[in-house]
N, C-alpha and C positions, 0 to 999 in steps of 0.2 A: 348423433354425437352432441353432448353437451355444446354449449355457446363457449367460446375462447374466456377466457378468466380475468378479472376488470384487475390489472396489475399498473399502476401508479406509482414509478418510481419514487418520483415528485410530492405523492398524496402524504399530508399530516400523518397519517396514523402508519403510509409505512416508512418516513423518513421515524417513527417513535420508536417501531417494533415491526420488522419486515418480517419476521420468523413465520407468522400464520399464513402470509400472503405464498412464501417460500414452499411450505409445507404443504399446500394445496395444489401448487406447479407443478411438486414432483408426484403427488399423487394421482393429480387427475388431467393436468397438461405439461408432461415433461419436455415436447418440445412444440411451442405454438410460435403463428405470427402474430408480431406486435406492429400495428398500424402506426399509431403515431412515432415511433423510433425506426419503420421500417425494417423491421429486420428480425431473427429467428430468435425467441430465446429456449436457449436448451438449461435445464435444471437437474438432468441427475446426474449422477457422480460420472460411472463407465462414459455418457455421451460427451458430457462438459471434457473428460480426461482423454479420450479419442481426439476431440478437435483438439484439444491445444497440441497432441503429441504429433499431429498430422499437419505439417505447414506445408507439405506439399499439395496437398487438397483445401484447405482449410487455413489461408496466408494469411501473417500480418500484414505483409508488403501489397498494399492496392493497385501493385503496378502492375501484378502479375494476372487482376482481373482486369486489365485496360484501362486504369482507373491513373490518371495524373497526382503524382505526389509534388507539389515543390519543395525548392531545398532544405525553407526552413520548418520542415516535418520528416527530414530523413534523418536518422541516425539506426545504432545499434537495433534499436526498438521495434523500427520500421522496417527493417532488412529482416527476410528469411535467410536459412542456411541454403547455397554454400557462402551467399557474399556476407552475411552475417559472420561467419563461424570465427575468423582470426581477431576480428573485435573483440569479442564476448570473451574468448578463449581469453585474450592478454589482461582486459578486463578484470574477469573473475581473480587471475593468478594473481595481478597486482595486489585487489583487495585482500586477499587471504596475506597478502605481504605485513599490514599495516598492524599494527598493536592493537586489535580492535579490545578486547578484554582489556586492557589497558585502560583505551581511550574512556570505555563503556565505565569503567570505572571511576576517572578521574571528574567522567560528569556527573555520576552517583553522588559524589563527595559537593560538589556545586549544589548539588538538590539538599545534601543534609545542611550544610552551610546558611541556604536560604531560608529552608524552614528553623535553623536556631535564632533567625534574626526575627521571626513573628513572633507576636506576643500568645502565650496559651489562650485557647479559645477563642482566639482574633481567627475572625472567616478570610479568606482567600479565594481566590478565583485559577484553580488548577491549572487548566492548559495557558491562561498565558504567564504564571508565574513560577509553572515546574513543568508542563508540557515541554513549551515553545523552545526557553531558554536549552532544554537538555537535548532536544533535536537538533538545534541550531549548534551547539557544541560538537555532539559527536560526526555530524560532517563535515563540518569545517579542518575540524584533526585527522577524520578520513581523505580528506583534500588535501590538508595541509596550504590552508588560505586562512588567511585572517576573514573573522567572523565579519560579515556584513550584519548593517543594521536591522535587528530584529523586526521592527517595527515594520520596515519599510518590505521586507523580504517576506515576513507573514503573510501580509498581503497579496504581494504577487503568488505565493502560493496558494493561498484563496482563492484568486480569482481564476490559477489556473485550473482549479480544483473544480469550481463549477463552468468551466470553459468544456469539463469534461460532458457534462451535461447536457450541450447545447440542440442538440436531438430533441431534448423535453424541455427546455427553454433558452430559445434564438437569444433575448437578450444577454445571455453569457459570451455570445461568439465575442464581441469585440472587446470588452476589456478584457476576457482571457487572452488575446491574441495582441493587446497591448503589453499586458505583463509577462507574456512571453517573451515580445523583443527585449525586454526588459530586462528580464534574466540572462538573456544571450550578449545583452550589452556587458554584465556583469561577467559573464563567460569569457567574453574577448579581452575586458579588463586583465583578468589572474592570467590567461594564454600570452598575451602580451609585453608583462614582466616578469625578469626573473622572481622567482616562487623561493618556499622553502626547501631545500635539499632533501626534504622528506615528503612522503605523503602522495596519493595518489596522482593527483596534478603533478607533482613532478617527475614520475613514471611516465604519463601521459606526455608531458610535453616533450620526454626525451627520447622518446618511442615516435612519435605524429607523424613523421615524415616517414620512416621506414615501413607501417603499419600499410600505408599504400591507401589512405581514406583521401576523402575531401576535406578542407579543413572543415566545412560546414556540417558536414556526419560528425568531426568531434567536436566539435562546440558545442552544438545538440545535443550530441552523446553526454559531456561532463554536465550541459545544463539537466539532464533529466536525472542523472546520478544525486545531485545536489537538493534539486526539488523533490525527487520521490523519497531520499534522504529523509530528510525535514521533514515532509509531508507525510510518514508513515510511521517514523518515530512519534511525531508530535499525537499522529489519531490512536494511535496502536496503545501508548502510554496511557492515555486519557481512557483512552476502553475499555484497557484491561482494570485499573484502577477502579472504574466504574463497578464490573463487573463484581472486583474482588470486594469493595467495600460493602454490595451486595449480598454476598457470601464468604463473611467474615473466618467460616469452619474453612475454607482452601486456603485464604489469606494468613491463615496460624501455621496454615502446613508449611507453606513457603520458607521458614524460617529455618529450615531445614536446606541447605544447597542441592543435597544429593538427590532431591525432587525437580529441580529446576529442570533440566533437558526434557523430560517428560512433560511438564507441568507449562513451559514456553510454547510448545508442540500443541500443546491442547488450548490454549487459552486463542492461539493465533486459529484454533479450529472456529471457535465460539465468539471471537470479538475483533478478530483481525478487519482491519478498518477497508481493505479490497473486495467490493462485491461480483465485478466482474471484469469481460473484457471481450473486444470482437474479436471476429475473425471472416475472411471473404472469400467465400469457395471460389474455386480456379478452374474449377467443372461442375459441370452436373453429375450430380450424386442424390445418397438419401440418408436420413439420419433419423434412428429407430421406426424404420417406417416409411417417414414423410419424405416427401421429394422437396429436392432444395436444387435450386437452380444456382446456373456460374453466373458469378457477381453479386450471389446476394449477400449478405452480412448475416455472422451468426453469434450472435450474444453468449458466449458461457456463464453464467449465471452462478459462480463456483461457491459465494456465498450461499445458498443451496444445496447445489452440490456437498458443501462440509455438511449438512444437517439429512442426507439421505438414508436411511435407514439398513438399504439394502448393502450400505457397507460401512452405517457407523452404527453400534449396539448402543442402546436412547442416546437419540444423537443429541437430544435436547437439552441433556445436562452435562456441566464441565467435572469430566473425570480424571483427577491431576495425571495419575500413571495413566491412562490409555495407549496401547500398544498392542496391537500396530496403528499407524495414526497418522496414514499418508494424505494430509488434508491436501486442499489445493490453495491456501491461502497465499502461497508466497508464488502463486501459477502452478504450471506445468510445461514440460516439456523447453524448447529450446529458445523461449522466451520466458524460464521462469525468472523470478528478480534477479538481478544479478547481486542486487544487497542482500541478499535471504538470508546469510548470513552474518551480515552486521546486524539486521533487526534482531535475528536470534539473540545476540551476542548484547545488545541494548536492551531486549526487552527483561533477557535472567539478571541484567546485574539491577537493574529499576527492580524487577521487580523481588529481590534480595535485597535493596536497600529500605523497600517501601514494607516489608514484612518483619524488619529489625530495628526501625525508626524508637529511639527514645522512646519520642510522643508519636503515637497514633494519628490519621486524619480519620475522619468520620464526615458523613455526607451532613453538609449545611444547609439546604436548601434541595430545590428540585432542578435537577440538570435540563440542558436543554440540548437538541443535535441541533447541527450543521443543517440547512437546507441542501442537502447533496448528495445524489445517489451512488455514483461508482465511487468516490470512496466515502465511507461512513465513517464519521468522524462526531465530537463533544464540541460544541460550541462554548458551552457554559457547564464550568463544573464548582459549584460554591461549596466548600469544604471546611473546617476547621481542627486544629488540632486538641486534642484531648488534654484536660488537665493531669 
């Protein structure tokens, strides 16, 4: 049996371009152990799509392998069905309540706004000056909270961003687990006054008690809503943007609406900024194969997964219409996002505004990522607008 495959979440060359490193997991180790993270990573599609639909074998909830969660790590998230199921349920229905095309909208027009205030051919810096601002928008009007300070909130997402990490580098535990409380003090702030009569938050706060939670599952619960909010608009934009300015002949098709559902489908296959997520068997079992023991952790690897051949036809290039096109970018199963739908909803109307712009942006410089593996993300996008 060949040697396990030298996979570096962390390494330069796959935070630049993971796709080779991917590509080789599913061909020649689709499910190996990974020593320094401890744990299984699984990379083709059927395996990745079994665990997540399996939480009876295969849990988010580490309590159910023996494993001590404290409080301020339970929520939605954390919880398998059944004690999950009435959350998620009220959850989702709330969201689908709120104006999301609206909102997705009203931030589109902030983006055209900003960029009529630069001057032509003045360079910019993408994600903090049309990323940040338009994610930070559209949850807060999903919330219905006044916008906190960008500045200060970016941050805390950052660092919980690499808090994700801390498997492949310890020094993220503690300021991610700082900016965590951080968030949750921000949580208990909007819980604690009255809200706007609209908006997610205030479905939540008038639902809390009856819902039969802790109040500490929903404070969690809204703190993860808000940050994965932010945090996936803001990588998701920057990504796809990247991608499109890449490939200017898909970025012309956009221009056309009645592509978008199609074409959001695809882009969240090929640049969607989630590369995976665990899960901790509750027995012993085997997965294609391999024996996998109760209590170990198992990486679906779904960034991956979207590039498998055996159920994407060349999974390597973005095909705006592809269909059928059940990636796993937004998850699976009974922990897929509960936002999946707002990002849908954010990423056609950006990327409807960004394909009808006046002036054009075009790449100014050489971008740079994020140092972060589980979500891939643009640190640096230097851009300019077209004369």
């Amino acid at each position: 049996m060949p040697n396990p495959p030298v996979y570096e979440p962390l390494g330069l060359d796959t935070i630049e371009n993971p796709e080779p490193i991917y590509d080789y997991l599913l061909a020649e180790h689709p499910v190996h152990w990974h020593a320094q993270m401890q744990c299984w990573v699984v990379a083709r599609y059927e395996d990745c799509r079994y665990v997540l639909t399996n939480s009876d074998l295969y849990a988010r909830d580490f309590r159910l392998a023996g494993e001590d969660v404290p409080d301020d790590k339970q929520s939605v998230q954390s919880m398998d069905p059944p004690e999950q199921t009435a959350l998620r349920n009220f959850l989702m229905s709330a969201i689908k309540l709120q104006p999301i095309t609206e909102i997705c909208r009203q931030g589109c027009d902030i983006i055209r706004h900003r960029l009529e205030e630069l001057e032509p051919s003045g360079e910019f810096e993408f994600q903090k000056e049309i990323a940040a601002p338009y994610g930070m928008f559209v949850v807060s009007k999903l919330l219905g909270i006044r916008e906190p300070n960008l500045d200060e909130f970016a941050a805390v997402s950052e660092a919980i961003a690499r808090r994700m990490d801390a498997g492949l580098d310890p020094s993220t535990a503690a300021p991610g687990d700082s900016a965590r409380r951080r968030l949750y003090e921000l949580v208990d702030d909007w819980l604690s006054q009255p809200g706007s009569d609209q908006g997610l938050l205030a479905m939540v706060q008038g639902r809390s008690d009856s819902l039969g939670y802790p109040r500490h599952v929903i404070r969690n619960t809204i703190g993860i809503i808000v940050n994965a909010g932010y945090s996936t608009t803001f990588a998701t934009t920057g990504n796809a943007t990247l991608a499109l300015l890449r490939n200017p002949d898909a970025l012309e098709k956009l221009r056309d609406r009645s592509v978008l559902p199609l074409a959001v489908e695809e882009i969240v296959r090929v640049a969607g900024p989630a590369q995976g997520t665990s899960r901790v068997t509750t027995r012993d079992t085997e997965l294609s194969g391999v024996p996998i023991k109760r209590g170990e952790v198992v990486l679906t690897l779904f960034a991956a997964a979207n590039r498998d051949p055996r159920q994407f036809d060349r999974p390597a290039e973005m095909i705006l219409d592809r269909s059928p096109n059940r990636h796993l970018g937004f998850g699976w199963g009974p922990h897929a996002c509960l936002g999946g739908f707002v990002g849908q909803q954010a990423l056609a109307e950006y990327l409807s505004c960004l394909a009808n712009l006046p002036r054009a942006i075009e790449l100014a410089g050489t971008p740079r990522r994020r140092r972060t593996a589980t979500l891939r993300c643009l640190e640096y996008l230097p851009v300019r607008l077209r004369n």
